[in-house]
PyMOL Python script that loads the backbone (N, CA, C, O; Angstrom):
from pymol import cmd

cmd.read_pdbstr("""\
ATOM      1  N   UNK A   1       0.839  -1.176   0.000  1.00  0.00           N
ATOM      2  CA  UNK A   1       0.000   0.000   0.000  1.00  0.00           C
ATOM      3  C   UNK A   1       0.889   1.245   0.000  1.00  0.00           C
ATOM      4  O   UNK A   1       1.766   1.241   0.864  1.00  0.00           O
ATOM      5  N   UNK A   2       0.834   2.182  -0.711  1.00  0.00           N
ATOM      6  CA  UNK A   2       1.419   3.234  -1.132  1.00  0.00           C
ATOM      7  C   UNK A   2       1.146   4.547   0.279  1.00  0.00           C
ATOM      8  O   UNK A   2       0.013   4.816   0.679  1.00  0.00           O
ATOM      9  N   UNK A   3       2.272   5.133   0.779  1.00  0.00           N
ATOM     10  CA  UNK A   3       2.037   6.038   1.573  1.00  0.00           C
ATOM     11  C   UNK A   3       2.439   7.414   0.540  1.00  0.00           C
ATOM     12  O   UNK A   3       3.351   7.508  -0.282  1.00  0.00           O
ATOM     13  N   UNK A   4       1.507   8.300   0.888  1.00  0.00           N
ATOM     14  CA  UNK A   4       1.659   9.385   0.513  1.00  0.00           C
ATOM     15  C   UNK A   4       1.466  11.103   1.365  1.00  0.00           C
ATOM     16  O   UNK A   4       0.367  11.223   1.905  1.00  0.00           O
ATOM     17  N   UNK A   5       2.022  11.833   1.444  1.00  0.00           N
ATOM     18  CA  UNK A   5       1.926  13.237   2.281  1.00  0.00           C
ATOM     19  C   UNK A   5       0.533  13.592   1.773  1.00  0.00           C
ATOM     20  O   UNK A   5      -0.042  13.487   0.690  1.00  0.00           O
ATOM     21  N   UNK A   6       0.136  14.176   3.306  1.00  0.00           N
ATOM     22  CA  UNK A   6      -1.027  15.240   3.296  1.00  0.00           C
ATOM     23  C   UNK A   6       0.051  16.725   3.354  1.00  0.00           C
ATOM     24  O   UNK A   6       0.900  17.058   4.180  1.00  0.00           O
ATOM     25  N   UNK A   7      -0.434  17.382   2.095  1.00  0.00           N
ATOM     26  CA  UNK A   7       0.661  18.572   2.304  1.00  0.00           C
ATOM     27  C   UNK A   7      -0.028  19.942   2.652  1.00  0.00           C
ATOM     28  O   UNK A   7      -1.117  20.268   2.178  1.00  0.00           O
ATOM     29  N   UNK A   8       0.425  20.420   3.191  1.00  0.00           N
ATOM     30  CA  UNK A   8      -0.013  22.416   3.655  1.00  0.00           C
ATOM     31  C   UNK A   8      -0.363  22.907   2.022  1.00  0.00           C
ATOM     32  O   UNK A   8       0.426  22.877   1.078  1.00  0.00           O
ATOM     33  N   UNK A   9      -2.122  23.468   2.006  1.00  0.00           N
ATOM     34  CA  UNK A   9      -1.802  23.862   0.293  1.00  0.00           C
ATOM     35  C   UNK A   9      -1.019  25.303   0.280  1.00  0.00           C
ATOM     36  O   UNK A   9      -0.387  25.816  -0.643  1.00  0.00           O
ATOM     37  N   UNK A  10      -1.282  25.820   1.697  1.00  0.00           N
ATOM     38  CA  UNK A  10      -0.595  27.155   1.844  1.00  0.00           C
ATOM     39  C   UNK A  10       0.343  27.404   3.145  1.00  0.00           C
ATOM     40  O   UNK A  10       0.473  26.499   3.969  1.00  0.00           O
ATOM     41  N   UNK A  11       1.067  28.800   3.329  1.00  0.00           N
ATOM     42  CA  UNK A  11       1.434  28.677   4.965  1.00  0.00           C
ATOM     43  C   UNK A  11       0.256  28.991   5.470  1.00  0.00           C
ATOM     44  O   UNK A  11      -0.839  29.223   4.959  1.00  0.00           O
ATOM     45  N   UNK A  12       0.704  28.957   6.697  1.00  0.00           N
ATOM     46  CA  UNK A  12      -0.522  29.161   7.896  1.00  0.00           C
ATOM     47  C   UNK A  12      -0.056  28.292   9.515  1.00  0.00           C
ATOM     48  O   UNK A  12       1.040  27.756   9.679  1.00  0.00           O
ATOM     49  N   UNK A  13      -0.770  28.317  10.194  1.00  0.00           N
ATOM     50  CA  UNK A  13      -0.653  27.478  11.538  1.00  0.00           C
ATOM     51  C   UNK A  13      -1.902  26.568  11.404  1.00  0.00           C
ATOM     52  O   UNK A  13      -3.095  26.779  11.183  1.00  0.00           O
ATOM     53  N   UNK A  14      -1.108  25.424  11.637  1.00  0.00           N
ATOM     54  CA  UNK A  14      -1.632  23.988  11.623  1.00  0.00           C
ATOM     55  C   UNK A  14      -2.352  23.880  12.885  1.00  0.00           C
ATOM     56  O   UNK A  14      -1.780  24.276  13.901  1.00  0.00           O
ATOM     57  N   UNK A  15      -3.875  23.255  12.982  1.00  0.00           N
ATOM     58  CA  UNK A  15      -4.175  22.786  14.013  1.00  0.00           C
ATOM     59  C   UNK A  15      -4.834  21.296  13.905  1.00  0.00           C
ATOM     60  O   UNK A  15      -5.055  20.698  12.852  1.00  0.00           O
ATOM     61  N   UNK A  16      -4.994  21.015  14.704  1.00  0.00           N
ATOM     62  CA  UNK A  16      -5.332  19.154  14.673  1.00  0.00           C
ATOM     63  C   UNK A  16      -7.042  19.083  15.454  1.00  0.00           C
ATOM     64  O   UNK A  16      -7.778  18.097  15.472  1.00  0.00           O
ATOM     65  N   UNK A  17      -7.255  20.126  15.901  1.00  0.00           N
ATOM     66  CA  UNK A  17      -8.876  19.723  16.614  1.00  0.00           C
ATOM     67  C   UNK A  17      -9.333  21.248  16.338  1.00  0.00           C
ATOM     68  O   UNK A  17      -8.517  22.169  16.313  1.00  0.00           O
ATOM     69  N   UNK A  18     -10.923  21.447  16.102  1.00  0.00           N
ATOM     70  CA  UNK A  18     -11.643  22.392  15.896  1.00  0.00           C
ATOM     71  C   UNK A  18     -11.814  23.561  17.048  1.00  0.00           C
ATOM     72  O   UNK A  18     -12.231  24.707  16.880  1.00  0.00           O
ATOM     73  N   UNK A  19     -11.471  23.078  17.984  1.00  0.00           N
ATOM     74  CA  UNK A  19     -11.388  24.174  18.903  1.00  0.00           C
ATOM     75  C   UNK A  19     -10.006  23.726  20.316  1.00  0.00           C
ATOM     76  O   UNK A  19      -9.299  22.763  20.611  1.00  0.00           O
ATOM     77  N   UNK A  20     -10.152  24.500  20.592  1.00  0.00           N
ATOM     78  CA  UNK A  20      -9.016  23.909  22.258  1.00  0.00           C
ATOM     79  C   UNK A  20      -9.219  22.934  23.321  1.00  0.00           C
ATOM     80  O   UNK A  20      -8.563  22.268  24.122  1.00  0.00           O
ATOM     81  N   UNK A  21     -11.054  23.262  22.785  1.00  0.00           N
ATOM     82  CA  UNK A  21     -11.342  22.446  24.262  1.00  0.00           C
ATOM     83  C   UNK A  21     -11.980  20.928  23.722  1.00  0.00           C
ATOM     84  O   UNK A  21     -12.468  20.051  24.435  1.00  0.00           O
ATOM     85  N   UNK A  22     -11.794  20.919  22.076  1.00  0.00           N
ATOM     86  CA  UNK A  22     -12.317  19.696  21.607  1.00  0.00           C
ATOM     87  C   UNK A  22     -11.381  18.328  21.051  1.00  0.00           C
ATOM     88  O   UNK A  22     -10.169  18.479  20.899  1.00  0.00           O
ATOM     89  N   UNK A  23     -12.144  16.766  20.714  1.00  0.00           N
ATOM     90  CA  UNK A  23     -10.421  16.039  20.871  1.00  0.00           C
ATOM     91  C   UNK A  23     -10.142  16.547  19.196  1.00  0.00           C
ATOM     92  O   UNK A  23     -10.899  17.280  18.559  1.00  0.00           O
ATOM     93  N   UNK A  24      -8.884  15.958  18.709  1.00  0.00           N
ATOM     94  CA  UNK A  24      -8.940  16.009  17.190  1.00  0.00           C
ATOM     95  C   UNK A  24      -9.689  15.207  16.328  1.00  0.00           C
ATOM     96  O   UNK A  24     -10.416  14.222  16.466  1.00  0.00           O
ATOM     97  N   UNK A  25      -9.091  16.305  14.863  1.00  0.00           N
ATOM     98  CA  UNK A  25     -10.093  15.268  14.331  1.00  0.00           C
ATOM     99  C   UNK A  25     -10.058  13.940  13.892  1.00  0.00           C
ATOM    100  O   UNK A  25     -10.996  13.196  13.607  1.00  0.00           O
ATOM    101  N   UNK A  26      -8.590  13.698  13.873  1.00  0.00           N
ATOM    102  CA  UNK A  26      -8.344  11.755  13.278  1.00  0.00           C
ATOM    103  C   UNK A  26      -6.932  12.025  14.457  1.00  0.00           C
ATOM    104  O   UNK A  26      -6.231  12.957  14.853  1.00  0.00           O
ATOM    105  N   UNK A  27      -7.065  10.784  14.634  1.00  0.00           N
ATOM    106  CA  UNK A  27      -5.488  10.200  15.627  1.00  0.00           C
ATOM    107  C   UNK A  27      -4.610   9.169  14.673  1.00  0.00           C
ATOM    108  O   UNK A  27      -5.199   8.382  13.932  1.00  0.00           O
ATOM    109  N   UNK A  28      -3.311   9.218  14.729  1.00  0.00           N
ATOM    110  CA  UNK A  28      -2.585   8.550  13.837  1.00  0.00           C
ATOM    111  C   UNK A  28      -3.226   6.726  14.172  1.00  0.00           C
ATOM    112  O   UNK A  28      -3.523   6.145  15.215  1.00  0.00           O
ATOM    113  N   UNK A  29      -3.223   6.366  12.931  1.00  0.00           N
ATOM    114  CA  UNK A  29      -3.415   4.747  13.328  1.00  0.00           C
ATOM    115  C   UNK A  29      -5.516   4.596  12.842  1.00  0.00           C
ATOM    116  O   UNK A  29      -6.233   3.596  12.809  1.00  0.00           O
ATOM    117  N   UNK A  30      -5.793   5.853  12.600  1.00  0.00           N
ATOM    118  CA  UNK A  30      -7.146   5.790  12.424  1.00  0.00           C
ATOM    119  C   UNK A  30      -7.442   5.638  10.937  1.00  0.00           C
ATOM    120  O   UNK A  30      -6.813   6.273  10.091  1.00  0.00           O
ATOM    121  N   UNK A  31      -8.339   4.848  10.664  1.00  0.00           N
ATOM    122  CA  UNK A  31      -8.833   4.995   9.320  1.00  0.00           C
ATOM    123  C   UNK A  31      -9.777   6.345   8.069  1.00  0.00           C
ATOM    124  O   UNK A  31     -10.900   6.803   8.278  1.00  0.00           O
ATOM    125  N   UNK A  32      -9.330   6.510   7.473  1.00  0.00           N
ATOM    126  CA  UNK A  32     -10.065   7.917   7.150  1.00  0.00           C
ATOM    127  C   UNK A  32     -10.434   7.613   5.438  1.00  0.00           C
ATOM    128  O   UNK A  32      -9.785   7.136   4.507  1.00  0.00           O
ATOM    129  N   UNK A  33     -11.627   8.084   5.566  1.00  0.00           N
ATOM    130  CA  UNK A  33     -11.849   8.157   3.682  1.00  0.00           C
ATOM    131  C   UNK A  33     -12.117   9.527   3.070  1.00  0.00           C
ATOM    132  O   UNK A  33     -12.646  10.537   3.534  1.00  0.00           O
ATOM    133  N   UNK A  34     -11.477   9.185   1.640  1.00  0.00           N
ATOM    134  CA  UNK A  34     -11.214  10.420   0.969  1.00  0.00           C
ATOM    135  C   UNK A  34     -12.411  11.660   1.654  1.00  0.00           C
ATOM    136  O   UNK A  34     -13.611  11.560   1.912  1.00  0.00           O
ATOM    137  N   UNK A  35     -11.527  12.698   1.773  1.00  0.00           N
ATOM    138  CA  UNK A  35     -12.062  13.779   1.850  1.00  0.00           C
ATOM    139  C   UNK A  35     -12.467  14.680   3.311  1.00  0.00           C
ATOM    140  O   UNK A  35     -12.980  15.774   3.545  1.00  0.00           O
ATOM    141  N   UNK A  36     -11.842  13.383   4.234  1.00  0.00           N
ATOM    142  CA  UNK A  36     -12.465  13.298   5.630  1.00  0.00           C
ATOM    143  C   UNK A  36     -11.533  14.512   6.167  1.00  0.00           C
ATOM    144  O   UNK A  36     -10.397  14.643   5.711  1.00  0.00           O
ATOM    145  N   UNK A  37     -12.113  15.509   7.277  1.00  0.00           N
ATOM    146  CA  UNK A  37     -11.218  16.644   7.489  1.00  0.00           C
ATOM    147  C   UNK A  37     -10.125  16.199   9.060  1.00  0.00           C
ATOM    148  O   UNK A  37     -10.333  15.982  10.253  1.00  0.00           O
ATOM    149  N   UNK A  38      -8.959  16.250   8.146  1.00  0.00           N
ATOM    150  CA  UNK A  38      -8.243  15.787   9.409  1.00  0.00           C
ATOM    151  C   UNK A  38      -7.205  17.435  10.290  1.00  0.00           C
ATOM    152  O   UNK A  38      -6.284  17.352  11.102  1.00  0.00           O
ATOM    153  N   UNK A  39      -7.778  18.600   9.762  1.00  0.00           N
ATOM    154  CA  UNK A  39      -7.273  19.290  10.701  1.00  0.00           C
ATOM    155  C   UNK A  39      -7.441  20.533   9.925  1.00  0.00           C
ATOM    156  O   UNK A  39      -7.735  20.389   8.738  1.00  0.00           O
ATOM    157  N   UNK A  40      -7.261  22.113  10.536  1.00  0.00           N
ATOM    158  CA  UNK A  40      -7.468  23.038   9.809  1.00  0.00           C
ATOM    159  C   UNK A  40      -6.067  24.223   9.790  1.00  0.00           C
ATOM    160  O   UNK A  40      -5.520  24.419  10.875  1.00  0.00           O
ATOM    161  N   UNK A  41      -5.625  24.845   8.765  1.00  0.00           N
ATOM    162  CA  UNK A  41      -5.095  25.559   8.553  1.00  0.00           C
ATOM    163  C   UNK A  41      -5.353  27.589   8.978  1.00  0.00           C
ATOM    164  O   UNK A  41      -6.349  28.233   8.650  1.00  0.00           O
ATOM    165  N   UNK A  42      -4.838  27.822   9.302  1.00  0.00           N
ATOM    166  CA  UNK A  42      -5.026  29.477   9.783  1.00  0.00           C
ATOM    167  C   UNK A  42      -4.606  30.366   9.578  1.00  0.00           C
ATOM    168  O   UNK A  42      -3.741  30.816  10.329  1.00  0.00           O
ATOM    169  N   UNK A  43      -5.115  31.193   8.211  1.00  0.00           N
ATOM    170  CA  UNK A  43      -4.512  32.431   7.669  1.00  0.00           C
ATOM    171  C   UNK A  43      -5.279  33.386   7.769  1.00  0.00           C
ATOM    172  O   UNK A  43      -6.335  33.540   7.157  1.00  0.00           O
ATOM    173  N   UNK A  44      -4.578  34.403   8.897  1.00  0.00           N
ATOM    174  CA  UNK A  44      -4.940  35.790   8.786  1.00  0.00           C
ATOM    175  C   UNK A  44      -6.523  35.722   9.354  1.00  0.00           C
ATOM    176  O   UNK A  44      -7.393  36.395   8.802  1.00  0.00           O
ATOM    177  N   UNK A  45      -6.810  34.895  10.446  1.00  0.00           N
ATOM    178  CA  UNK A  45      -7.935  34.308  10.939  1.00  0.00           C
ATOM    179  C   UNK A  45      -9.003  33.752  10.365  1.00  0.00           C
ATOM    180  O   UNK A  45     -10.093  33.473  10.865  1.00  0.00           O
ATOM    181  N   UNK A  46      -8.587  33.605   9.221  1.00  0.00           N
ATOM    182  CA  UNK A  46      -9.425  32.315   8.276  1.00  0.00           C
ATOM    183  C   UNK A  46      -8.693  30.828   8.496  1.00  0.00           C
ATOM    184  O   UNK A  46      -7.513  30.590   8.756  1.00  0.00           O
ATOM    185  N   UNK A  47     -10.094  29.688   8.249  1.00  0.00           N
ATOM    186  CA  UNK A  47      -9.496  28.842   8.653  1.00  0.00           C
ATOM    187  C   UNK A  47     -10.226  27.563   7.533  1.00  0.00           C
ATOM    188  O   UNK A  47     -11.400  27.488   7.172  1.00  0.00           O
ATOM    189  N   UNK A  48      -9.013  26.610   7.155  1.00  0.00           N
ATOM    190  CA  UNK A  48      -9.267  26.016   5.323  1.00  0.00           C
ATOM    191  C   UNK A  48      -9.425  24.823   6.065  1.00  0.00           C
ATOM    192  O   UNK A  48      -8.330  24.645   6.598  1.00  0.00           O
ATOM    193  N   UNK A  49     -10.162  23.943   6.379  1.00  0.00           N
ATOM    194  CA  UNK A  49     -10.258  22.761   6.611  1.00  0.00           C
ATOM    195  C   UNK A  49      -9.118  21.957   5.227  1.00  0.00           C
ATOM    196  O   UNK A  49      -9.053  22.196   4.021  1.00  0.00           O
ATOM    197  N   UNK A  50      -8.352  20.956   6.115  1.00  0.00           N
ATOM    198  CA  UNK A  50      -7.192  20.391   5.637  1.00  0.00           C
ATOM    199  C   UNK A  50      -7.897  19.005   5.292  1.00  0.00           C
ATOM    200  O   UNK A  50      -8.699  18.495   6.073  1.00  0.00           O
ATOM    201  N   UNK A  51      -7.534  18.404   4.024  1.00  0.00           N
ATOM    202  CA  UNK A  51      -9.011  16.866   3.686  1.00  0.00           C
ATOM    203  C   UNK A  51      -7.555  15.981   3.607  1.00  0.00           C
ATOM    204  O   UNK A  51      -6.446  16.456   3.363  1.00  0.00           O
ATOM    205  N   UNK A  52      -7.925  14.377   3.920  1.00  0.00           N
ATOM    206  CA  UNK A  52      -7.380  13.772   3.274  1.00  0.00           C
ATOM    207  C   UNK A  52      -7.708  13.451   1.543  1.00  0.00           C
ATOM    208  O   UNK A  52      -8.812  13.724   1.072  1.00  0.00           O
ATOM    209  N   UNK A  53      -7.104  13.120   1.083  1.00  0.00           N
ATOM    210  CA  UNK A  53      -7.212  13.039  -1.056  1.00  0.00           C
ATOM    211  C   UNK A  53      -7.795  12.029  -1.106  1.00  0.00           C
ATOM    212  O   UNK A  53      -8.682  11.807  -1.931  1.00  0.00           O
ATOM    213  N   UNK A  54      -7.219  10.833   0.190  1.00  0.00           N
ATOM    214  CA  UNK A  54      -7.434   9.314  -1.023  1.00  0.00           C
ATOM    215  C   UNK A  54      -8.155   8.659   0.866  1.00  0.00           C
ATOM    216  O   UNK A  54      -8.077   9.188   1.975  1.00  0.00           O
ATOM    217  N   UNK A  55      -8.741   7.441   0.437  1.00  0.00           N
ATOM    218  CA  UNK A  55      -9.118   6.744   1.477  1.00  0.00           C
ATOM    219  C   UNK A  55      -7.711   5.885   2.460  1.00  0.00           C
ATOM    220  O   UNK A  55      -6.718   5.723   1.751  1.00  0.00           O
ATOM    221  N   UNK A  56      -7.532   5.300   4.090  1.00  0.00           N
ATOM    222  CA  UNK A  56      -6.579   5.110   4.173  1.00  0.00           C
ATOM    223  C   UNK A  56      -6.548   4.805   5.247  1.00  0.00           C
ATOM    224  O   UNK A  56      -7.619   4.535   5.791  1.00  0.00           O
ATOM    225  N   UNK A  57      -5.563   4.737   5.845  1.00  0.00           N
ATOM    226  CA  UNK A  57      -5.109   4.774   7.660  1.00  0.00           C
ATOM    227  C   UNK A  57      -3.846   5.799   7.645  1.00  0.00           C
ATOM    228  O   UNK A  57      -2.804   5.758   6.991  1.00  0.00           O
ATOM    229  N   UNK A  58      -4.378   6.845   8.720  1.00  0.00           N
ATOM    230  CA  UNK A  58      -3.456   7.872   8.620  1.00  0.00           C
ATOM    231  C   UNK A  58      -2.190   7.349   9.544  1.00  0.00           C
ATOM    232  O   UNK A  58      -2.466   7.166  10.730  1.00  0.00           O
ATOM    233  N   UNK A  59      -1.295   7.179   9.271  1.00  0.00           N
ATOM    234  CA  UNK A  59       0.198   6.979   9.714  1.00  0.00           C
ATOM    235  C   UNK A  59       0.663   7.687  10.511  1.00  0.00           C
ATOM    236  O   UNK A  59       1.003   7.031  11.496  1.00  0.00           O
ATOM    237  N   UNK A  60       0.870   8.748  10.610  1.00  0.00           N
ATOM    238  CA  UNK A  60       1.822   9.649  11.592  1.00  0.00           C
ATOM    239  C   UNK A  60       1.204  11.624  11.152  1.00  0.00           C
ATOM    240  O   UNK A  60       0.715  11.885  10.052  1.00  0.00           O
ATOM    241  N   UNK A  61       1.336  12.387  11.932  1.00  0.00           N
ATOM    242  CA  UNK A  61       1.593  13.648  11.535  1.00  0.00           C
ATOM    243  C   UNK A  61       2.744  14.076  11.659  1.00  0.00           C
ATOM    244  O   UNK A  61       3.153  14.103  12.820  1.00  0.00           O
ATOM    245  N   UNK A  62       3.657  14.544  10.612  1.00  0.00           N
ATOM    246  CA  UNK A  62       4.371  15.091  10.771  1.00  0.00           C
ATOM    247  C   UNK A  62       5.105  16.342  11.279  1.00  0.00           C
ATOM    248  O   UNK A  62       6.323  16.488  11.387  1.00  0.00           O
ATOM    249  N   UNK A  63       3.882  17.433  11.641  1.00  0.00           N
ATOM    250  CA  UNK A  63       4.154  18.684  12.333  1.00  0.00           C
ATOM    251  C   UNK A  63       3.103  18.683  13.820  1.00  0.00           C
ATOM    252  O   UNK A  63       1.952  18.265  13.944  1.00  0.00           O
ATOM    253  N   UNK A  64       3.908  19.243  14.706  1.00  0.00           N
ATOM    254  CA  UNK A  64       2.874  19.501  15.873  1.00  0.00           C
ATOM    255  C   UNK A  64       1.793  20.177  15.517  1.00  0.00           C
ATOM    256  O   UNK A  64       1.734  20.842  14.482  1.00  0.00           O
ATOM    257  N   UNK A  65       0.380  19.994  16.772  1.00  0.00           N
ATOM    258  CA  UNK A  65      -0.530  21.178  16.844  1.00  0.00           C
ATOM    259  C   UNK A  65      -0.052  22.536  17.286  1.00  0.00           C
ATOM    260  O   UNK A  65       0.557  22.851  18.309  1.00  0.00           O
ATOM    261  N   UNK A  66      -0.507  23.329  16.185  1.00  0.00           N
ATOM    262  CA  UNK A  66      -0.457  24.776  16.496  1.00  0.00           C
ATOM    263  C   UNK A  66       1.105  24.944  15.855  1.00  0.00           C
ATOM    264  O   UNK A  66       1.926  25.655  16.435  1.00  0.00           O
ATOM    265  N   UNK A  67       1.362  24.388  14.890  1.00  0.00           N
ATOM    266  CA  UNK A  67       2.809  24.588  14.453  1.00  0.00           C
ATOM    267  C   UNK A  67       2.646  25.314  13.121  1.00  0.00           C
ATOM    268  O   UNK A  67       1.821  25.016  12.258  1.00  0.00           O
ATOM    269  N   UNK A  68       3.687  26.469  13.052  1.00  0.00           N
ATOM    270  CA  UNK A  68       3.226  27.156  11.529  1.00  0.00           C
ATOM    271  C   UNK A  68       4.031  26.234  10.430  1.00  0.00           C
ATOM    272  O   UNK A  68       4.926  25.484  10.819  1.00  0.00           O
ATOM    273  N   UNK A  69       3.739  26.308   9.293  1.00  0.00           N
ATOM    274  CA  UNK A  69       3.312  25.046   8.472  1.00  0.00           C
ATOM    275  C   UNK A  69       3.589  26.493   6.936  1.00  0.00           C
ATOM    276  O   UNK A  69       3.023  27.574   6.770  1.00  0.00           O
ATOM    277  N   UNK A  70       4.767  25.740   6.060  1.00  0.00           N
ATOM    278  CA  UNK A  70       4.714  26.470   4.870  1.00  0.00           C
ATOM    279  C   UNK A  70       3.894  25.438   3.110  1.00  0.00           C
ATOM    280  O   UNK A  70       3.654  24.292   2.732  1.00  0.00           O
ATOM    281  N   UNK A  71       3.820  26.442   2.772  1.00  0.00           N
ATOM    282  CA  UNK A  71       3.108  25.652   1.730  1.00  0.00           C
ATOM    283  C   UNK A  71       3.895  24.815   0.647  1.00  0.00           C
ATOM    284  O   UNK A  71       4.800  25.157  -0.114  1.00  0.00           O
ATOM    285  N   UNK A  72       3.155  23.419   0.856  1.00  0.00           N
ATOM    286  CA  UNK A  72       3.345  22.037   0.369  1.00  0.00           C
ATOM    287  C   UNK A  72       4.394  21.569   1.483  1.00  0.00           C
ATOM    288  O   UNK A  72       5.388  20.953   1.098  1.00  0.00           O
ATOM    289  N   UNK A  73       4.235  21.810   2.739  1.00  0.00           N
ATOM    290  CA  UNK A  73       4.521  21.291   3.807  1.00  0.00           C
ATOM    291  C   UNK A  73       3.968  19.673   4.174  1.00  0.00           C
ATOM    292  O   UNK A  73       2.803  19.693   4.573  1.00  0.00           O
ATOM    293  N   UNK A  74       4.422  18.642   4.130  1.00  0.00           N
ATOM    294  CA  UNK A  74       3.588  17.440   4.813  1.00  0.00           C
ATOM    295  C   UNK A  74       3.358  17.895   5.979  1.00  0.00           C
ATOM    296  O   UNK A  74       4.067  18.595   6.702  1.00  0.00           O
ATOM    297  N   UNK A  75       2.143  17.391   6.165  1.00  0.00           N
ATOM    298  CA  UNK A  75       1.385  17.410   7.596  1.00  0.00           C
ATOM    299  C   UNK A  75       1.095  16.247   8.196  1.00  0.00           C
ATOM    300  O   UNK A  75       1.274  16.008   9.390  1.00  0.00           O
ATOM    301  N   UNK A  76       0.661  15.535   7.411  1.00  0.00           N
ATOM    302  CA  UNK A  76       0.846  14.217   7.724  1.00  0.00           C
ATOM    303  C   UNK A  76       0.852  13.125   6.517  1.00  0.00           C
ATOM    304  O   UNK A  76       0.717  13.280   5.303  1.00  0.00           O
ATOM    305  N   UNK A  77       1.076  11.869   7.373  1.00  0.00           N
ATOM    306  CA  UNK A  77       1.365  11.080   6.112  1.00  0.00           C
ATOM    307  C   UNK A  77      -0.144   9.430   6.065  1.00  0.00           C
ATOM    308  O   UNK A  77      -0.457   8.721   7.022  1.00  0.00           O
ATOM    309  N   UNK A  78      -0.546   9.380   5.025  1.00  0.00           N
ATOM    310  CA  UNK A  78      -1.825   8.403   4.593  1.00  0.00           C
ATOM    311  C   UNK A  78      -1.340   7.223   3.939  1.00  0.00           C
ATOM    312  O   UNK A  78      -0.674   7.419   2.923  1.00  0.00           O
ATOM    313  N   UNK A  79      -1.552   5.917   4.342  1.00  0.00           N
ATOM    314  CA  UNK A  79      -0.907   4.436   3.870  1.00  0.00           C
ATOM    315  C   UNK A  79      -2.434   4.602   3.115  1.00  0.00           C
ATOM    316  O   UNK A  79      -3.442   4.357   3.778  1.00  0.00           O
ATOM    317  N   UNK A  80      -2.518   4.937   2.003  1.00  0.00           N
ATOM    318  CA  UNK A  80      -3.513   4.138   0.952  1.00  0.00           C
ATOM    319  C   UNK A  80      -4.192   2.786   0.740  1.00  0.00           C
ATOM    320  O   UNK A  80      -3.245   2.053   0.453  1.00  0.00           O
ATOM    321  N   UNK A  81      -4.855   2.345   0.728  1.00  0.00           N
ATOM    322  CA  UNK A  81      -5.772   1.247   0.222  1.00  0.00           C
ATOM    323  C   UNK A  81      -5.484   1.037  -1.150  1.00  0.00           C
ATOM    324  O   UNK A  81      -6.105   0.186  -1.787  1.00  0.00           O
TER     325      UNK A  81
END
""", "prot")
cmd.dss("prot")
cmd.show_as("cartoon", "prot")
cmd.util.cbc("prot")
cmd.orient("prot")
């Protein structure tokens, strides 16, 4: 099964859950299908929900929460089906 990067489409600060006080949205080791939002990006107080592309089990993130993040940054990485 092919692993491939979830990449930053832009900079911004990376976050992993919708608010502070909520859990995230996928944990490494979880299964996710195309399109599923695994975290959101933050520019200039807009905020881009981050999708996975392909269906999968997400593997690892590669940047912390709340870490600024340049564009085509991996964020995390998806073992494909």
């Amino acid at each position: 099964m092919p692993q491939q990067p979830i990449q930053a489409p832009f900079p911004g600060v990376f976050y992993r859950r919708p608010a502070p006080d909520q859990p995230p949205f996928v944990e490494p080791g979880q299964r996710v299908e195309a399109d599923t939002v695994i975290g959101l990006i933050e520019v200039m107080k807009q905020f881009c929900e981050l999708r996975a592309e392909a269906t999968g089990t997400l593997i690892t993130f590669e940047v912390e929460d709340e870490t600024v993040v340049e564009a085509g940054q991996a964020i995390a990485t998806l073992e494909g089906e």
